[in-house]
NUVO-298208 format. One record per atom (N, C-alpha, C): residue in one letter; z, y, x. Coordinates in steps of 0.1 Angstrom, whole numbers, padded with zeros to 4 digits, always signed. Layout:
% NUVO-298208
aZYX ...
***
This chain:
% NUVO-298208
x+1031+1517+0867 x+1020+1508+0871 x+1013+1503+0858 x+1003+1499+0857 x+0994+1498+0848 x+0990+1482+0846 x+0995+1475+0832 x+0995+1466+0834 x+0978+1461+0836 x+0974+1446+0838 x+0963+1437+0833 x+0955+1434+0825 x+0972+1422+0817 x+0963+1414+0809 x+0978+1410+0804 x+0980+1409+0789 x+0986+1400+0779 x+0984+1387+0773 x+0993+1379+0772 x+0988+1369+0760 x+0998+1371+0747 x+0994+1371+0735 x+1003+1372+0724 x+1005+1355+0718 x+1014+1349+0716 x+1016+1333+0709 x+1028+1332+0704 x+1022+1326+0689 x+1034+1327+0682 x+1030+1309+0668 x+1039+1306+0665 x+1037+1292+0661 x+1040+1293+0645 x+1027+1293+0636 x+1029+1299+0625 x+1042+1290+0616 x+1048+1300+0606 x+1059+1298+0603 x+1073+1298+0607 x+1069+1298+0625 x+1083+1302+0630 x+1080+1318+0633 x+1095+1325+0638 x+1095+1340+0639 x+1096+1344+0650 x+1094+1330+0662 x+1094+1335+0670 x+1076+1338+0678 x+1081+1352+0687 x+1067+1358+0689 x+1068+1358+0705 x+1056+1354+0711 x+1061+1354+0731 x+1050+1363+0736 x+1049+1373+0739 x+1044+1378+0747 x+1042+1379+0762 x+1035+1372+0771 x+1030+1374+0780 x+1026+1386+0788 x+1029+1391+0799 x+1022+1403+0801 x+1020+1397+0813 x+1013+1407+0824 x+1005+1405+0841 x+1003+1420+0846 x+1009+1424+0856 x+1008+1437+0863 x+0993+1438+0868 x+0988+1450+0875 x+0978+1453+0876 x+0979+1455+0891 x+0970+1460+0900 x+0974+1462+0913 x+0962+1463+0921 x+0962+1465+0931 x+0945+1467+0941 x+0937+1459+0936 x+0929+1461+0936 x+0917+1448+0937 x+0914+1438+0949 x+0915+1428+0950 x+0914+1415+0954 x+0896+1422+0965 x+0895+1423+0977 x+0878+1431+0979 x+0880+1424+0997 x+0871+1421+1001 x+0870+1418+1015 x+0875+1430+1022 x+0881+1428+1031 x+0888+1438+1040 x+0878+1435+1053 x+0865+1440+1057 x+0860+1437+1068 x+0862+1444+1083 x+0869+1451+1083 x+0878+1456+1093 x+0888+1445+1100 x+0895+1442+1092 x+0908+1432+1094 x+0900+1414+1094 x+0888+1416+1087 x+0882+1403+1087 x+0892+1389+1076 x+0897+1397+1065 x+0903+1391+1056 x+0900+1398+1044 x+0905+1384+1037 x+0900+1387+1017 x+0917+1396+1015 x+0915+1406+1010 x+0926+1414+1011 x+0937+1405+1000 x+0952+1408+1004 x+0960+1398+1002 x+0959+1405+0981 x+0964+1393+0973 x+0963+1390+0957 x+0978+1399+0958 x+0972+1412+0942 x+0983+1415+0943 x+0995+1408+0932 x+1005+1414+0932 x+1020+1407+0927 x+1009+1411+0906 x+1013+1395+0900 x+1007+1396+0885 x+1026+1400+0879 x+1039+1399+0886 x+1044+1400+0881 x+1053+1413+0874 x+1054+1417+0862 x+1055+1430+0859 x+1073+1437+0863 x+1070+1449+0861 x+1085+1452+0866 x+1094+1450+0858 x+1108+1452+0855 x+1114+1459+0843 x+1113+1465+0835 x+1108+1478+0844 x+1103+1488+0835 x+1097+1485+0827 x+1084+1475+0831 x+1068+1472+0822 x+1071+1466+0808 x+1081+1455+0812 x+1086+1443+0797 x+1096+1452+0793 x+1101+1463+0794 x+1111+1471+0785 x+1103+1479+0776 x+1090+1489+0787 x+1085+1496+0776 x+1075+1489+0763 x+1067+1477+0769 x+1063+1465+0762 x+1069+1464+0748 x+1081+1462+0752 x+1090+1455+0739 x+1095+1469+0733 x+1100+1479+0737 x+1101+1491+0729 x+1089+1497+0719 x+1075+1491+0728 x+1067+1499+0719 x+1060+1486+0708 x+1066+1476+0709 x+1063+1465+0698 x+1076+1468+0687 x+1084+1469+0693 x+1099+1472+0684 x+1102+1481+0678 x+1095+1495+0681 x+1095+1507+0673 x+1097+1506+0661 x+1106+1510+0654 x+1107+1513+0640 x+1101+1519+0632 x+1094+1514+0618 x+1082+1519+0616 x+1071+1522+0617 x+1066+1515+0629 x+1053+1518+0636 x+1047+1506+0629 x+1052+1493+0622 x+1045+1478+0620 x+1043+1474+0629 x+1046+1471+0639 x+1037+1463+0651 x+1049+1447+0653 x+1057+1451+0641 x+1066+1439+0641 x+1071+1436+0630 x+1069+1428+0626 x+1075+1420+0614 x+1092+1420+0614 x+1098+1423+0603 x+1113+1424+0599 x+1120+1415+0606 x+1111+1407+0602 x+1119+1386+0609 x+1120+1381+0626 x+1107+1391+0628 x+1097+1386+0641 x+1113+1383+0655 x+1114+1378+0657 x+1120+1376+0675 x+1109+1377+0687 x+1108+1391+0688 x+1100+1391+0702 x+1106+1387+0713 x+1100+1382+0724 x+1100+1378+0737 x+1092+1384+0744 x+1093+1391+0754 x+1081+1396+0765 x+1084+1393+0780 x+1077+1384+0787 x+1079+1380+0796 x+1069+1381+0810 x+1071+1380+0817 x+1060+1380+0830 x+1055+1362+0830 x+1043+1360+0841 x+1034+1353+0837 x+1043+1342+0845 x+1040+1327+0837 x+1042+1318+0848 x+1035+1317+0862 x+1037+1317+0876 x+1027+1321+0883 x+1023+1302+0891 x+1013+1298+0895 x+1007+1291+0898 x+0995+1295+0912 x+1005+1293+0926 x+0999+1295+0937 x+0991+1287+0944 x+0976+1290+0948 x+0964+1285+0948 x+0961+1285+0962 x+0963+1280+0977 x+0954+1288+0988 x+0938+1286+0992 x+0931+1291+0991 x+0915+1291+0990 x+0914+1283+1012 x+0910+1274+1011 x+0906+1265+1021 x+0892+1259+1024 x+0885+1267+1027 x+0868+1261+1030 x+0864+1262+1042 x+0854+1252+1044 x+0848+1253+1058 x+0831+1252+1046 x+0823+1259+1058 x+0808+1264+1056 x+0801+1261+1068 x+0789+1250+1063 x+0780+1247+1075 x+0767+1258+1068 x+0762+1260+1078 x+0751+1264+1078 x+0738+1260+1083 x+0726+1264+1080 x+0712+1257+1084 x+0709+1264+1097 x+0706+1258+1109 x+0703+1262+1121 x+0692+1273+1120 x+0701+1286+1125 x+0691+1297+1127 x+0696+1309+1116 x+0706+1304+1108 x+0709+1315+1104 x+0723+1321+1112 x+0722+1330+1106 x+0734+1341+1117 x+0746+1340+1110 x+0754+1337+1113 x+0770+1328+1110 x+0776+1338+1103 x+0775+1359+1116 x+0780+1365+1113 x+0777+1374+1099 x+0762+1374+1096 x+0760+1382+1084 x+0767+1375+1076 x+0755+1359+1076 x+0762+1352+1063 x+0776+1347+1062 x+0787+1348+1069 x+0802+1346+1066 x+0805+1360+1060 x+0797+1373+1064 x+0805+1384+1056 x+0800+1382+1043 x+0787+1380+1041 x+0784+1376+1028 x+0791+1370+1020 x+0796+1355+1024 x+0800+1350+1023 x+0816+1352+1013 x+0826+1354+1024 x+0839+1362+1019 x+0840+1373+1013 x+0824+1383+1009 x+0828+1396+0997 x+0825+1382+0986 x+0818+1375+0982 x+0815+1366+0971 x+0825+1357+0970 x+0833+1354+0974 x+0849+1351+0973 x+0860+1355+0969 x+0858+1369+0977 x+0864+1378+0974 x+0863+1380+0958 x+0850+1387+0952 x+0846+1390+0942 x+0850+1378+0929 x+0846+1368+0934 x+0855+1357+0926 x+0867+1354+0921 x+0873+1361+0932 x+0886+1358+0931 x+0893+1373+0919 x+0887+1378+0923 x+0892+1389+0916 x+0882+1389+0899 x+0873+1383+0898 x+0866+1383+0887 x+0880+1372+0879 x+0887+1361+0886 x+0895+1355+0876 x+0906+1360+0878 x+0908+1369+0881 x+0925+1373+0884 x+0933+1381+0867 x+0932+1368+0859 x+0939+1374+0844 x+0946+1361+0836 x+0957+1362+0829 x+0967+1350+0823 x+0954+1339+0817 x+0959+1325+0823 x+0953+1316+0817 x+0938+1313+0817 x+0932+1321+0833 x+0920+1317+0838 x+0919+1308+0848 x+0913+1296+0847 x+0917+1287+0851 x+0906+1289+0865 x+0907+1278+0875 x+0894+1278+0884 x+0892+1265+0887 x+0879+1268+0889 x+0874+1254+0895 x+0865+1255+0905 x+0860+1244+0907 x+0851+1240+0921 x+0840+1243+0920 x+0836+1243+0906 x+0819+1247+0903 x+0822+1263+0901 x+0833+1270+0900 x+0827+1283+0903 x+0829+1288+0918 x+0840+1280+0927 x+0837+1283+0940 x+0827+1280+0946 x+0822+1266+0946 x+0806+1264+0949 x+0793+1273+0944 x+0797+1281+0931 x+0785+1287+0929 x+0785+1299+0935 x+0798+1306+0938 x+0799+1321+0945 x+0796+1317+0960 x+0797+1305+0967 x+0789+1303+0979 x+0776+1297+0982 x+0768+1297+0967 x+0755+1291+0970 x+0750+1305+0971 x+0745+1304+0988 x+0737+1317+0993 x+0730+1311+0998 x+0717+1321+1004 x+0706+1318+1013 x+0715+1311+1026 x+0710+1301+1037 x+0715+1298+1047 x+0729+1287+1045 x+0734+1287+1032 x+0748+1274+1034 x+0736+1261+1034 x+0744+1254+1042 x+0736+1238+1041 x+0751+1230+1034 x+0759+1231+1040 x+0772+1223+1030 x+0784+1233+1031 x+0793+1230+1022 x+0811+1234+1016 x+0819+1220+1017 x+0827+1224+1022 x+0842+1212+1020 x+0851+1226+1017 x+0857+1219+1008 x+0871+1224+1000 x+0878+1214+1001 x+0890+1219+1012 x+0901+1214+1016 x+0912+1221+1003 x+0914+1230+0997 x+0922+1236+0993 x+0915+1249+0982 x+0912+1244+0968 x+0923+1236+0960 x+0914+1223+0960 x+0922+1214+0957 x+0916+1198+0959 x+0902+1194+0946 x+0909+1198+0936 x+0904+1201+0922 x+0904+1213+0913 x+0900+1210+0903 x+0901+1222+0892 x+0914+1224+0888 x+0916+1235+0891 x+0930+1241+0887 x+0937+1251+0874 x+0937+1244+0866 x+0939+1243+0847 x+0951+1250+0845 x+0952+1263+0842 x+0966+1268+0835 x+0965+1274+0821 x+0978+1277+0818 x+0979+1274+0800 x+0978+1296+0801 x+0976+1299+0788 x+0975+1317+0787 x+0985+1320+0794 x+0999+1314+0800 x+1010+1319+0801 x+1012+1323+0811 x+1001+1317+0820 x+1001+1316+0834 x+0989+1321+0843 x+0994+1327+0854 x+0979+1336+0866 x+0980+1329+0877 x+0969+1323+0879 x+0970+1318+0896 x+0968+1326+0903 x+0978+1327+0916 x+0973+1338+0925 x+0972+1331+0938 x+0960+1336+0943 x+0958+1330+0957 x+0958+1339+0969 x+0973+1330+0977 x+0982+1339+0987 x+0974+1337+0999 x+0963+1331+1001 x+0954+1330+1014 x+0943+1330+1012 x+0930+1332+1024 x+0922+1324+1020 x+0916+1321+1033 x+0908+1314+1032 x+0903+1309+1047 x+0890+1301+1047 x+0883+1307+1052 x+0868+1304+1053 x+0863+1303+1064 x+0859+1292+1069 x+0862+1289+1084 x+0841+1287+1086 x+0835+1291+1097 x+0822+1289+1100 x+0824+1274+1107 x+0817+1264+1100 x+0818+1248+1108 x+0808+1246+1116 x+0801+1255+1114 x+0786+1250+1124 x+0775+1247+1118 x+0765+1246+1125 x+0749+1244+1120 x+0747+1232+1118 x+0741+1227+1109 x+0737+1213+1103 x+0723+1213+1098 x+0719+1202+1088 x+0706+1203+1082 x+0696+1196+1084 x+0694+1201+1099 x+0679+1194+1103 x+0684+1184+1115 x+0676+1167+1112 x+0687+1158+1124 x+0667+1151+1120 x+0675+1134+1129 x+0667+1127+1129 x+0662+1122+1116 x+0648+1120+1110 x+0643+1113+1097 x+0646+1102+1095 x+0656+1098+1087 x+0658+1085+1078 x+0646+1078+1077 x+0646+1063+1083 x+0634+1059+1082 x+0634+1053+1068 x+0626+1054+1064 x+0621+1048+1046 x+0622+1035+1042 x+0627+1033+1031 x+0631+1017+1032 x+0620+1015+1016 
***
């Protein structure tokens, strides 16, 4: 299997060296058949992956390691995220196109950050749902921006995008 994504960190003057790695795996793509964001694959690498890793930093001769160096190669801290939104829409648009819309641009999101130490937030989930036809978003889940360090991949084990109904157009606020 084919890894992702590495981080390399190491604290100058000490010898020790930490390597990060993150497995690779399907792509994260709307499943419109099943009517789900297809499930986040595993970031975490096998044995095999952190053995060959470290053999091919350790190789004798090759330099890819300092005499002194103490490697470490590890899989990622993981940091689980479940995507929770509800979508109103402006009366008159079709719930069903724009929710497929909807969940490939989620979809696509989610997989556009799927690498160690990409953090997410609300302004990029609000921007991958500003489409023709949303009138509002509530994000139940994640509450806020969710900040991790290179070491770490958030994976999000759900998602749920719920149609709330039509909104938008009501009675005019009388003018003060």
């Amino acid at each position: 299997l084919p890894l992702r994504d590495c981080q390399v960190q190491s604290t100058p003057g000490l010898p020790d060296v930490r390597i990060t790695i993150m497995a690779d795996g399907a792509p994260v793509s709307y499943d419109a058949a099943n009517g789900i964001v297809s499930p986040f694959p595993s970031p975490v690498p096998t044995e095999a992956q952190i053995v060959t890793v470290m053999d091919y930093v350790a190789a004798v001769g090759m330099g890819r390691k300092g005499l002194t160096d103490v490697v470490t190669v590890n899989g990622p801290r993981i940091v689980s995220v479940p995507y929770v939104i509800k979508v109103w829409l402006y009366p008159g648009w079709d719930s069903v196109s724009t929710m497929l819309q909807l969940n490939k641009a989620l979809a696509a999101l989610i997989e556009s950050q799927r690498f160690l130490g990409f953090s997410h937030t609300i302004a990029a989930i609000e921007g991958a749902l500003k489409v023709g036809g949303v009138f509002s978003i509530e994000i139940d889940s994640p509450r806020g921006d969710v900040i991790v360090d290179t070491n770490a991949v958030i994976v999000v084990p759900s998602v749920s995008l719920k149609f709330a109904g039509h909104s938008g157009f009501g009675p005019l606020s009388p003018s003060s």
